[in-house]
C-alpha positions in Angstrom: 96.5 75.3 102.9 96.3 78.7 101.4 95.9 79.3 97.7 98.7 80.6 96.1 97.9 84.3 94.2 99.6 87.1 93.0 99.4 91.0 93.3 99.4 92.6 90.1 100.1 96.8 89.9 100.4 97.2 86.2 99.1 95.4 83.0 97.7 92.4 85.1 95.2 95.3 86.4 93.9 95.3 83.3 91.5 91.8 82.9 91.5 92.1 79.0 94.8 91.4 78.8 94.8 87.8 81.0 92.3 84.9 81.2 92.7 84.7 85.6 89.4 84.7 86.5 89.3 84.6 90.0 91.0 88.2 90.5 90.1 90.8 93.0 90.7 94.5 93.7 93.4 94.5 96.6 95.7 97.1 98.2 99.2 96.5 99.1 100.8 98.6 102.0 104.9 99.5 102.1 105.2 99.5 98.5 104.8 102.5 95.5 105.4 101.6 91.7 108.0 102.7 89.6 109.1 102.8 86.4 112.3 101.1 85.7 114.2 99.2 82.5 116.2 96.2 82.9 118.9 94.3 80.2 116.1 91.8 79.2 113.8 94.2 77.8 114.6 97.3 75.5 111.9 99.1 77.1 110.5 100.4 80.2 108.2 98.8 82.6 106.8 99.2 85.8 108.4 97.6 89.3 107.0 97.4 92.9 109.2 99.1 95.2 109.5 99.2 99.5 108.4 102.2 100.1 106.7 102.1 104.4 104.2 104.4 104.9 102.8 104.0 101.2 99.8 101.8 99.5 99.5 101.1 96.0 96.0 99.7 94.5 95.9 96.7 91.8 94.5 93.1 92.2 95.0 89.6 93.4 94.4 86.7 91.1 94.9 83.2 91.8 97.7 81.5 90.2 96.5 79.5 87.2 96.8 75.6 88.5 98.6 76.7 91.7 101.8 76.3 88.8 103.5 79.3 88.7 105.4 78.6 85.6 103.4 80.3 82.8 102.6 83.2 85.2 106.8 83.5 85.9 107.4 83.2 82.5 104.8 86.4 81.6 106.8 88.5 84.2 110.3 86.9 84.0 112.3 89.9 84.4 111.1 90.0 87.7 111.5 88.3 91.3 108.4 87.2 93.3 108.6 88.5 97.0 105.6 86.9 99.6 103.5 90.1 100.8 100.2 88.3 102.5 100.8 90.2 105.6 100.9 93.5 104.0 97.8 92.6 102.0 93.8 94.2 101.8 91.7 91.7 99.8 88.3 90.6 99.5 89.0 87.3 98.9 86.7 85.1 100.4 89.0 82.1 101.7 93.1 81.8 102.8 95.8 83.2 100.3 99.1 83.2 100.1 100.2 86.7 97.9 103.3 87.0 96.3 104.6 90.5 93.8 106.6 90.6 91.4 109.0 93.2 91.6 113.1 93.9 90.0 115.7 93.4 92.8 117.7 96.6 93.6 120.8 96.3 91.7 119.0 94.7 89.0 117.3 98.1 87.4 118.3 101.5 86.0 115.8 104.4 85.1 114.5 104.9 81.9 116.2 106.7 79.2 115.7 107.8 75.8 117.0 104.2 74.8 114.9 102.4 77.0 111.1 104.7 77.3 108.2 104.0 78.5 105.6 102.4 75.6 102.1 104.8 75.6 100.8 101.7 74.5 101.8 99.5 78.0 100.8 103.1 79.8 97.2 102.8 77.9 96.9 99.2 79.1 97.4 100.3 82.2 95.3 102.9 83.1 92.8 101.7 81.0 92.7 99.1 83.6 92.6 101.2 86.8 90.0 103.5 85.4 87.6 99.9 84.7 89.0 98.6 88.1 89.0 101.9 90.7 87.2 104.7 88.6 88.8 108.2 87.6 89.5 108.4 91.6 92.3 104.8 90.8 93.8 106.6 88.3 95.1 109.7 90.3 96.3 106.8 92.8 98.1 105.6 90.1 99.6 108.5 88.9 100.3 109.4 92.6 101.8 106.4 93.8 104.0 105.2 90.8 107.2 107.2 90.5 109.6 108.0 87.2 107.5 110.3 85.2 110.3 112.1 84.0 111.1 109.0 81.7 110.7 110.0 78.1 107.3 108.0 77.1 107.4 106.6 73.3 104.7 107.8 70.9 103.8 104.1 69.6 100.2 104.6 69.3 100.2 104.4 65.8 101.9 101.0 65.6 101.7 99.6 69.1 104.6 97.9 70.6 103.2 96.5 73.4 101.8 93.0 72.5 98.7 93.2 75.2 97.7 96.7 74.2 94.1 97.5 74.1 92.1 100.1 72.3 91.6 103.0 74.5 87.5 104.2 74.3 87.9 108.4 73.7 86.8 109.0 77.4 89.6 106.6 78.6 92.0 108.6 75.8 91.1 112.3 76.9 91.7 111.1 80.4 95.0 109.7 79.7 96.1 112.7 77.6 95.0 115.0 80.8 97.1 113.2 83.3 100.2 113.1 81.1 99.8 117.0 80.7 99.2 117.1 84.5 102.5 115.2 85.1 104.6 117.4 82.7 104.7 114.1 80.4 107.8 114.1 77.8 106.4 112.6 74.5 108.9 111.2 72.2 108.6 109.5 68.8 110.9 107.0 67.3 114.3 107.6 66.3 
């Protein structure tokens, strides 16, 4: 029986901010990130979305106990979809993947009443810089979709309750993508 694991795309690519040890880089085909808010969360966050002819790095992790009730509980504004067959791993034995990801219907962009946190963005491309080098971050910056959303200045006080202090090389690189991308910076109202 294959052993059930999950692909994470955003904070989960980050390993300081979960305890699954048995995680591995992976790539998952017909899908792109974007950012997207829902009604159970006042801010922004990032969703897996069909997209053929696109891949989208991150990493597999094995569900904690084969129990995916903590794990659902982290990502509960989300669905789980099965994607082993469109799956690149280096997972040494059978898996069964699932992502999580909003249902269409379910989602609307973000706005100035629901931004993106810098302090989730930090988390996560603090985690694809440790996971797939500067070359992982332009993929992510590539692949995920939304960057017009107005991105909250919480740096200061972060809002995010997994974020992680950003080293000044991690920082600088951060600061250069969001000036790439044409980044709208807002502060609280």
């Amino acid at each position: 029986m294959a052993d059930p694991f999950f692909f994470g795309y955003g904070s989960l690519v980050n390993r300081a901010t979960h305890a699954f040890s048995d995680a591995y880089p992976a790539r998952l085909t017909g899908w792109r990130r974007a950012w997207r808010h829902t009604q159970l969360r006042p801010v922004a966050f990032l969703t897996a979305v069909p997209a053929p002819g696109h891949v989208i790095d991150g990493l597999v992790a094995h569900v904690p106990g084969d129990d995916w009730a903590a794990l659902d509980e982290r990502e509960r504004a989300y669905d789980r979809t099965p994607v082993t067959d469109s799956m690149d791993h280096g997972v040494p034995r059978d898996i069964h993947v699932q992502v999580y990801a909003i249902p269409h219907g379910k989602h609307g962009q973000p706005d100035r009443a629901h931004p993106v946190l810098l302090s989730y963005l930090e988390v996560v491309v603090q985690g694809y810089l440790r996971e797939f080098g500067e070359a992982g971050v332009q993929r992510f910056f590539e692949t995920t979709d939304g960057w017009d959303a107005p991105i909250l200045d919480d740096r200061a006080a972060p809002i995010y309750s997994r974020h992680q202090r950003l080293e000044p090389h991690e920082r600088v690189l951060l600061h250069d993508w969001l000036a790439q991308i044409g980044a709208r910076m807002v502060t609280r109202a």
